[in-house]
Rosetta silent file (secondary structure, phi, psi, omega in degrees, C-alpha in Angstrom):
SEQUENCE: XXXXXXXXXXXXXXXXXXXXXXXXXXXXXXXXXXXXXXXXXXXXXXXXXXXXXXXXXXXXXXXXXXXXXXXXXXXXXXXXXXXXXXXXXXXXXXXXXXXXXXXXXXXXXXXXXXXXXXXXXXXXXXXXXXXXXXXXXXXXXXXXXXXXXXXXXXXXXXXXXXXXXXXXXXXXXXXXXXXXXXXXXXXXXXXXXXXXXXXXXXXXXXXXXXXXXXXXXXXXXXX
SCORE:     score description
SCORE:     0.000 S_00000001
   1 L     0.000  131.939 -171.597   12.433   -9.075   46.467 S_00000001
   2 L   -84.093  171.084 -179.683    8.808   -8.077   47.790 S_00000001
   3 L   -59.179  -19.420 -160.924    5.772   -9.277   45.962 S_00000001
   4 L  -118.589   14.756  159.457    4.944   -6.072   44.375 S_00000001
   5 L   -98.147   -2.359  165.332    8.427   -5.562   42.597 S_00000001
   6 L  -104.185    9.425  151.831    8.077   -9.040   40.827 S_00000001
   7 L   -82.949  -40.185  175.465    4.562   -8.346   40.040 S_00000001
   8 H   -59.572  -23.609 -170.294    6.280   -4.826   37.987 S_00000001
   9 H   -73.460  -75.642  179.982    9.118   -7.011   36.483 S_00000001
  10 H   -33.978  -15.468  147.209    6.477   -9.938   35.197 S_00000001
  11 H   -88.593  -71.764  173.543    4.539   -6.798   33.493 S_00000001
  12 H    13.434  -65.257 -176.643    7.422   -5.576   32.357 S_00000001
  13 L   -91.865  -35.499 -168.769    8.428   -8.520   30.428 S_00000001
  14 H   -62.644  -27.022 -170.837    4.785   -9.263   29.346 S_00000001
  15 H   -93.280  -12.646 -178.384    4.167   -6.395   27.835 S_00000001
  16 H   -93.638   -6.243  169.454    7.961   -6.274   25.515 S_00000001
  17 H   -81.459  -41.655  172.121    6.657   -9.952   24.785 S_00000001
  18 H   -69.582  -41.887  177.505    3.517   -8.298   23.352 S_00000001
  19 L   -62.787  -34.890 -173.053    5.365   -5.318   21.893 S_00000001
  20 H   -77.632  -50.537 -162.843    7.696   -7.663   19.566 S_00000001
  21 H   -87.403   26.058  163.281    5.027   -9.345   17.343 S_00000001
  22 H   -89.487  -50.822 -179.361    3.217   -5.890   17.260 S_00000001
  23 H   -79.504  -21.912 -177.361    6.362   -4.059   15.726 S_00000001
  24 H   -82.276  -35.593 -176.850    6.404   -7.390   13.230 S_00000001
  25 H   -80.375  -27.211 -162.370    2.814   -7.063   12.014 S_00000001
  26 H   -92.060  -18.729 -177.092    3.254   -3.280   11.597 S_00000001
  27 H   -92.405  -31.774  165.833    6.225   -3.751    9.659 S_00000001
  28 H   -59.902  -12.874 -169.488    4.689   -6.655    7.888 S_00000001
  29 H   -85.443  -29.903 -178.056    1.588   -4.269    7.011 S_00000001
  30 H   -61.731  -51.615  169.359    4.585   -1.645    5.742 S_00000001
  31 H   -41.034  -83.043 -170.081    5.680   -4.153    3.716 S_00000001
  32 L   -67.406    2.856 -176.336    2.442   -4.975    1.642 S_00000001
  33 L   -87.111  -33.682 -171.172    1.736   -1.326    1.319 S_00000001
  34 L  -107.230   20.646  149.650    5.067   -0.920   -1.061 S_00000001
  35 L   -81.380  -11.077 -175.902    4.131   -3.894   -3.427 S_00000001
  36 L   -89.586  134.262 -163.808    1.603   -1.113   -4.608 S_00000001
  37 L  -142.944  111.888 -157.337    2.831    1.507   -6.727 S_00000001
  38 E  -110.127  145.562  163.403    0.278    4.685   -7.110 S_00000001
  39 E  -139.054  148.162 -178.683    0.629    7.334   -9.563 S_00000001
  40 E   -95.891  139.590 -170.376   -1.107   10.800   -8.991 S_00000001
  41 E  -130.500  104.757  151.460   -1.963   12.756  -12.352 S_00000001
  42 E   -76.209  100.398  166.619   -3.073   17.023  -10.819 S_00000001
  43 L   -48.577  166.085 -179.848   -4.991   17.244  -13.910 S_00000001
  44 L    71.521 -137.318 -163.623   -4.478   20.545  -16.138 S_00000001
  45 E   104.478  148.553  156.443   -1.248   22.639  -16.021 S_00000001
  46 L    58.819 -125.817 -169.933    1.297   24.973  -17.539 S_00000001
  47 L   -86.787    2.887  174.136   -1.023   27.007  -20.415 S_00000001
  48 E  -117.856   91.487  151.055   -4.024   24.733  -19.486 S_00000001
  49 L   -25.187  -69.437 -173.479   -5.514   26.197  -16.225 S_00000001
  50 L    91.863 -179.777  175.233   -8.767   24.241  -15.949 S_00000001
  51 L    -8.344  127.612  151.972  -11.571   25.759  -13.816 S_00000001
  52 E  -128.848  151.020 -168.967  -10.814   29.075  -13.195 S_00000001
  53 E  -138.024   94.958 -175.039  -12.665   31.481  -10.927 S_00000001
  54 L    84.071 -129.076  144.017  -11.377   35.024  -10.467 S_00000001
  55 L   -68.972  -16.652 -169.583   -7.379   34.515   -9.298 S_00000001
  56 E   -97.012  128.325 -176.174   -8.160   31.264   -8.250 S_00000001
  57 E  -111.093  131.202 -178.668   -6.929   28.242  -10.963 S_00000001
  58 H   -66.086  -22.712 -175.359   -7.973   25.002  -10.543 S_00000001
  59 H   -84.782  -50.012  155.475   -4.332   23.442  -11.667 S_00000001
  60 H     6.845  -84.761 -125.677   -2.635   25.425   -8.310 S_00000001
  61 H   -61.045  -65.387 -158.729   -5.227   23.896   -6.686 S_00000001
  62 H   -74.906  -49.285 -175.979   -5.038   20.324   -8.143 S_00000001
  63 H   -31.551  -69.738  165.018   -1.015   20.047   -7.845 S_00000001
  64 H   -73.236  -33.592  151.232   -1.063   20.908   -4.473 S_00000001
  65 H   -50.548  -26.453  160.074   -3.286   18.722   -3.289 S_00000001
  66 H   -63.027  -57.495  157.988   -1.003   16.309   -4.838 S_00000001
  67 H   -44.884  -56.164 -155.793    1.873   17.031   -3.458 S_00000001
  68 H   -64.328  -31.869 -166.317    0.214   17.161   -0.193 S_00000001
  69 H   -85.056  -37.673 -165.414   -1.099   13.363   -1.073 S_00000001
  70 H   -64.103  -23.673  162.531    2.307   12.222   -2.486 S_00000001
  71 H   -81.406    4.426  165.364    3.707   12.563    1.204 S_00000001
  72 H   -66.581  -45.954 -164.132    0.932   10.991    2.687 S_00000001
  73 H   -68.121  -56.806  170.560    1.175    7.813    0.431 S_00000001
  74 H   -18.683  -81.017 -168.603    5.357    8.102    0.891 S_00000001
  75 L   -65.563  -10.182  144.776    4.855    7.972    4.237 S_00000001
  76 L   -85.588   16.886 -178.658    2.710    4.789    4.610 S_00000001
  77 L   103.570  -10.424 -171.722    5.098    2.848    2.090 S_00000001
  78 L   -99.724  110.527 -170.792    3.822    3.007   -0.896 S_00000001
  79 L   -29.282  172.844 -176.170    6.062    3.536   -4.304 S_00000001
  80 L   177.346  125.837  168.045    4.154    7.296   -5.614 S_00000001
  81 E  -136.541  136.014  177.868    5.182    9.073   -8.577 S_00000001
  82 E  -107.584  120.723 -166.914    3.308   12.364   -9.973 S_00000001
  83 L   -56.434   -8.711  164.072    2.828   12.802  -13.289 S_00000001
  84 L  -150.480  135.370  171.309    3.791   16.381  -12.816 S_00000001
  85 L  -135.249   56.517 -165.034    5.074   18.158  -10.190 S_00000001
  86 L  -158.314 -174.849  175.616    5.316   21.643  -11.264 S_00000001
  87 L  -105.043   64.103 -168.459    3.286   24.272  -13.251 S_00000001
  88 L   -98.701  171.589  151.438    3.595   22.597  -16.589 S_00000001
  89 L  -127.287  170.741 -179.641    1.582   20.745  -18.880 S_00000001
  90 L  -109.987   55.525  170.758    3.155   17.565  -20.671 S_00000001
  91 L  -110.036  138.132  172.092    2.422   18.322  -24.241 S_00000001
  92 L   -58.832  179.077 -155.397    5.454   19.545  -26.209 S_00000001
  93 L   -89.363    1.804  175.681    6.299   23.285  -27.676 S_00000001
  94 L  -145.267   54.838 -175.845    4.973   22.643  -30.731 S_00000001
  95 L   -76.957  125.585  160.460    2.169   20.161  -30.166 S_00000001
  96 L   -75.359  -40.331  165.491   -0.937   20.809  -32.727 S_00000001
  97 L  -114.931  101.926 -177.139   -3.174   19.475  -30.123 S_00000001
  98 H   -74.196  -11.154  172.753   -1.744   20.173  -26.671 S_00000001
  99 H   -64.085  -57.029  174.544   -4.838   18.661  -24.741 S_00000001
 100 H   -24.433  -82.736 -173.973   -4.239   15.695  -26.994 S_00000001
 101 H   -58.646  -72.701 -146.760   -0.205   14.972  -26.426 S_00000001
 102 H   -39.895  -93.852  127.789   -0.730   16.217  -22.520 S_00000001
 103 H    62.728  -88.181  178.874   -2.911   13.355  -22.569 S_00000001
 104 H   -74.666  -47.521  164.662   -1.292   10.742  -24.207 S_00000001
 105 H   -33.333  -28.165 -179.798    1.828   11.946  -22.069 S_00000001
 106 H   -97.441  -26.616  154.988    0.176   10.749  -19.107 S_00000001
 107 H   -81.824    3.950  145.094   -1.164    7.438  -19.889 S_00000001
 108 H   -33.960  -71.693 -171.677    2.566    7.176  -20.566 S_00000001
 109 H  -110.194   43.021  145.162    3.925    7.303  -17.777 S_00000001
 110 H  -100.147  -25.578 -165.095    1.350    5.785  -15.463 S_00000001
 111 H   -70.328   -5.269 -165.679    1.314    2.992  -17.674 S_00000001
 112 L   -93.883  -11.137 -154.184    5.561    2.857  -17.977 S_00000001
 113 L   -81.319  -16.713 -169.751    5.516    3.487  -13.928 S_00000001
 114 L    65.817   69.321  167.791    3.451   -0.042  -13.935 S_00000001
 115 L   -76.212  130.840  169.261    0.776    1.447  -11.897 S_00000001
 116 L   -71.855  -32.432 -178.017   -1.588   -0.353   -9.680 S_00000001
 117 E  -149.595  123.633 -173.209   -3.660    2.629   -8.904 S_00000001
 118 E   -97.159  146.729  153.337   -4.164    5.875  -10.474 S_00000001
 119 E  -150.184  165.953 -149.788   -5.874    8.405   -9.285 S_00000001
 120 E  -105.911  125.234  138.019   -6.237   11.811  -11.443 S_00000001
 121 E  -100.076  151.091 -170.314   -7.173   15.048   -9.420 S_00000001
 122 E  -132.879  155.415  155.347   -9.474   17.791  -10.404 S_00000001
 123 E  -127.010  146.541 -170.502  -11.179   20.435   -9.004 S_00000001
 124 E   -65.543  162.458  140.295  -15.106   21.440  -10.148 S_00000001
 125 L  -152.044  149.661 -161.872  -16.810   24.315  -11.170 S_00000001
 126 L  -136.407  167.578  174.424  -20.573   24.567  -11.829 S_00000001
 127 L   -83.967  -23.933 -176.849  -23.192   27.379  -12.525 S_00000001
 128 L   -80.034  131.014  159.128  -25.302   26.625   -9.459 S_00000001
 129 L   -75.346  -64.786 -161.378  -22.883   28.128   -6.361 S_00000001
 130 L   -34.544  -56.038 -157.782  -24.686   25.761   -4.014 S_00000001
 131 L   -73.611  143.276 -162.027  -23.218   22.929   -5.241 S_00000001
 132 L  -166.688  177.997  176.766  -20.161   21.597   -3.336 S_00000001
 133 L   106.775  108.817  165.716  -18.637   18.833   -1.715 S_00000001
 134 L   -39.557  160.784  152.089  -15.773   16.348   -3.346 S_00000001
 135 E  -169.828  161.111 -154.725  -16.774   13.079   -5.595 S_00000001
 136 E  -115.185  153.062 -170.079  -15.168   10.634   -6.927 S_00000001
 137 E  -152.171  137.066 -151.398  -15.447    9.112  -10.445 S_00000001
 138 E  -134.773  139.456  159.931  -14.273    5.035  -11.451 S_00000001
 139 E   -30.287  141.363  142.150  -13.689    3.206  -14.806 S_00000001
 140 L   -57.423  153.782 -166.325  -16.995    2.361  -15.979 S_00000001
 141 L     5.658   41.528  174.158  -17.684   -1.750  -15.251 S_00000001
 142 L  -103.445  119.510  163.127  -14.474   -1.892  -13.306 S_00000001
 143 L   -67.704  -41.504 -176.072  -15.555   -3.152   -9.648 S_00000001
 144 H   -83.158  -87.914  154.648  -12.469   -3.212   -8.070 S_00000001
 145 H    -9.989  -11.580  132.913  -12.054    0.679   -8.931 S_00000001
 146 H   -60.722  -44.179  155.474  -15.432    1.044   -7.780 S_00000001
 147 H   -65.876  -43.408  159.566  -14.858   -0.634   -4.348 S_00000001
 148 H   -47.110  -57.480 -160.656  -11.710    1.777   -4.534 S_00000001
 149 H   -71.369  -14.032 -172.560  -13.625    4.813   -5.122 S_00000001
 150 H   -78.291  -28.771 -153.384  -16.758    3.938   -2.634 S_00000001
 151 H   -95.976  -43.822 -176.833  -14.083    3.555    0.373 S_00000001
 152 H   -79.520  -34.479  172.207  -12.519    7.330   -0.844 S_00000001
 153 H   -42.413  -77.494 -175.755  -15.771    8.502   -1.411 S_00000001
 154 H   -69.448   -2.480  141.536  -16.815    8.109    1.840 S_00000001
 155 H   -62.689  -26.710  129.171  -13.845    9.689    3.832 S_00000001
 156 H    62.034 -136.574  173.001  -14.732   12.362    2.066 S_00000001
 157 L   -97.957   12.440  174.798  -17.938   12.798    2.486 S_00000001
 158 L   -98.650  -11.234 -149.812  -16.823   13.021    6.032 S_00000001
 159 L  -137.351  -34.098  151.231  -15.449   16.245    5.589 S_00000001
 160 L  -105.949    5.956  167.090  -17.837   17.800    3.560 S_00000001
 161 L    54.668   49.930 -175.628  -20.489   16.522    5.766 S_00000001
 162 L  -153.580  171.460 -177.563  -22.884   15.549    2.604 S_00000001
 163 L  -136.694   82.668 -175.946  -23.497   11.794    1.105 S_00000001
 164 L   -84.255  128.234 -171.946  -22.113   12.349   -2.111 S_00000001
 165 L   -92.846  142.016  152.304  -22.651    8.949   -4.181 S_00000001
 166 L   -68.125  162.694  164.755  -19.399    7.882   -6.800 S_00000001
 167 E  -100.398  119.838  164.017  -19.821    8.065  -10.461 S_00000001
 168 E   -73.883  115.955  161.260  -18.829    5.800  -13.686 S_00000001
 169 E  -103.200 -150.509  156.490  -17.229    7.161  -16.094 S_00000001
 170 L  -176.538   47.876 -168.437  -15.050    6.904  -19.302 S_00000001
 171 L   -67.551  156.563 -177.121  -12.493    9.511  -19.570 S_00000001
 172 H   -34.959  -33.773 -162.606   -9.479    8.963  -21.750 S_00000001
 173 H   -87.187  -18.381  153.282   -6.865    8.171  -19.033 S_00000001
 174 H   -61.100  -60.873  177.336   -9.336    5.259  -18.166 S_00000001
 175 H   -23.188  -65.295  169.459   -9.822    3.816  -21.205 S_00000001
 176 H   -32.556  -37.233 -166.993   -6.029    4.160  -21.837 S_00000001
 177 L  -132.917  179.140 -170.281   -4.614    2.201  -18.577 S_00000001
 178 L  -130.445  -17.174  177.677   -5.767   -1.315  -17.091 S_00000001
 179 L  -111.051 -146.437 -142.189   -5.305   -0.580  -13.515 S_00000001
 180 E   -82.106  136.304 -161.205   -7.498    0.315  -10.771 S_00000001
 181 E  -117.648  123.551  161.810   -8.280    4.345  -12.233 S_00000001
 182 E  -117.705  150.710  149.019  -10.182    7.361  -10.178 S_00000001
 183 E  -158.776  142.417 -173.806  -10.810   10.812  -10.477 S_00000001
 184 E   -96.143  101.808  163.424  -11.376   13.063   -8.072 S_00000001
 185 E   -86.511  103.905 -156.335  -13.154   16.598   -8.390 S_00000001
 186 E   -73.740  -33.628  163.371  -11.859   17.868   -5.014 S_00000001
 187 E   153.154 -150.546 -149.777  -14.970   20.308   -4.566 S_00000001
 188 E  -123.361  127.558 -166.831  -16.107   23.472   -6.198 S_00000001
 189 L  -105.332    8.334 -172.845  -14.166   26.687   -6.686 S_00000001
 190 L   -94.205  -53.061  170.102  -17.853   27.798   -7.862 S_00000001
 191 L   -70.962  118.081 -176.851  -19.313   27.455   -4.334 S_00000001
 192 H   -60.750  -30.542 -171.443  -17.588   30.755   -2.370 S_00000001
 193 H   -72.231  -55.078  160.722  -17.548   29.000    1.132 S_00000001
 194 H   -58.002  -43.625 -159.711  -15.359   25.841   -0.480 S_00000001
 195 H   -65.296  -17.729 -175.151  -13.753   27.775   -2.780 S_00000001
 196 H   -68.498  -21.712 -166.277  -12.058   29.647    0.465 S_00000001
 197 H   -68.873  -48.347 -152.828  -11.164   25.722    1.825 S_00000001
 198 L   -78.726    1.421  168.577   -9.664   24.530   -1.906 S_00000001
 199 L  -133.924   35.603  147.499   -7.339   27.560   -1.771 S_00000001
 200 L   -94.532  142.300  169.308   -6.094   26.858    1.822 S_00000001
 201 L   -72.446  -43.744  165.549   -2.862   24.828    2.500 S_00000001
 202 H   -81.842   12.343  178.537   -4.408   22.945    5.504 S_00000001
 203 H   -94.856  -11.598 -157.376   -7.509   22.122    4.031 S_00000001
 204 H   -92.761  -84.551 -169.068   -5.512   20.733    0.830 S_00000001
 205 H   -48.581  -50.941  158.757   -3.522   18.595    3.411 S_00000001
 206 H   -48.283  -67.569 -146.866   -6.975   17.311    5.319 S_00000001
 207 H   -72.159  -20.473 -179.749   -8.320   15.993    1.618 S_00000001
 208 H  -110.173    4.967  152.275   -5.179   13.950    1.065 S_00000001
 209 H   -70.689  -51.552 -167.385   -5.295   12.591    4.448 S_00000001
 210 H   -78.376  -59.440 -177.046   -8.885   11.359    3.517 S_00000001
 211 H   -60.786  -17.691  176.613   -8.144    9.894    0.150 S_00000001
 212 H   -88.191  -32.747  166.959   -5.015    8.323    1.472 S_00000001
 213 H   -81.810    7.084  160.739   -7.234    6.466    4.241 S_00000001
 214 H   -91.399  -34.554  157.707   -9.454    5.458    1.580 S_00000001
 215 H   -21.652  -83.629 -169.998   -6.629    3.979    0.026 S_00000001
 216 H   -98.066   48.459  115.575   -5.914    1.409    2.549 S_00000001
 217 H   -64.950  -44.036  166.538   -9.133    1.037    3.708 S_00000001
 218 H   -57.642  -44.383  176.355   -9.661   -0.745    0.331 S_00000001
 219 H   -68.153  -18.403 -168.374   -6.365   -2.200    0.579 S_00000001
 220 H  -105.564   16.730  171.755   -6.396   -3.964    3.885 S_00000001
 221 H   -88.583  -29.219 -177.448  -10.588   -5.257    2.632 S_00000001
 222 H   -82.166  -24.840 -166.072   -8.532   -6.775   -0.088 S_00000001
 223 L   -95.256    0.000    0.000   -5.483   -8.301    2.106 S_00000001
């Protein structure tokens, strides 16, 4: 055997020596991604639209973008349930306040799914057209939901190419649930140039690609 086919074998093997604890950390990383269990709420539904601008309805809007996120999460590992995944609302047929039950339906079941992290999408509309761009909105004096929402914020804000700051809030389904809680206004069906992105299928698929790398950018700051 000449010298320069036992220098190829001795790479060979060095690199499948290097290759085993590589497939073990990535499977170990797979691993801590599915102790977390996310639930997605596409705000609005059914006889409650939400935003609407012309033909275009913000619950379409917010749904699929959901969908589009629940195989993102799926596909890194992570348990994912949507509080709807159809063009419903959850209040019943003879609710006297269906914003109300819809509502209460929904801290239901993120709170029965035992979520670690919700996050609720919406999409804006404003009177100013100019204004555009996703942002993200966190439990009021929650930190860790704040460190969440700073890390989705800014993927982003990569995408709309603007330095959109998070918000606090202190909407119901925060109040309502204990773990880490966002919502997302996706952009502006008010601005005409976004509103053409938010009612495209690959731009819907880009936004949940960003928020799902904001995900575990928080998560592996935490691990």
């Amino acid at each position: 055997m000449n010298k320069i086919s036992l220098f190829l074998i001795n790479i060979v093997v060095l690199l499948s020596l290097i290759s085993v604890p590589f497939e073990t950390y990535r499977a170990s990383k797979a691993n801590e991604l599915m102790k977390y269990t996310i639930v997605i709420d596409p705000g609005h539904g059914g006889k409650d639209n939400g935003c609407i601008d012309g033909n275009v309805y913000e619950d379409e809007i917010n749904l699929s973008i959901a969908k589009c996120l629940y195989e993102e999460l799926v596909s890194k590992g992570f348990m994912v349930y949507l509080t709807r995944d159809g063009d419903y609302d959850l209040a019943g047929e003879y609710a006297l306040n269906r914003k109300n039950e819809d509502l209460r339906n929904r801290v239901n079941i993120i709170n029965s799914c035992q979520a670690n992290i919700l996050i609720s999408l919406h999409t804006n509309y404003y009177q100013n057209q100019d204004i555009y761009g996703p942002m993200v909105y966190y439990r009021v004096d929650d930190e860790n939901s704040k460190s969440l929402a700073l890390e989705i914020q800014d993927k982003l804000n990569q995408i709309s190419d603007l330095n959109k700051i998070i918000h606090s809030e202190n909407f119901y389904l925060f109040r309502k649930t204990s773990c880490l809680a966002l919502l997302i206004e996706c952009g502006f069906i008010s601005n005409p140039e976004e509103k053409i992105k938010l009612i495209t299928p690959t731009y819907h698929n880009i936004v949940a690609k960003q928020i799902s790398d904001g995900v575990i950018s928080y998560l592996r700051n935490i691990n």
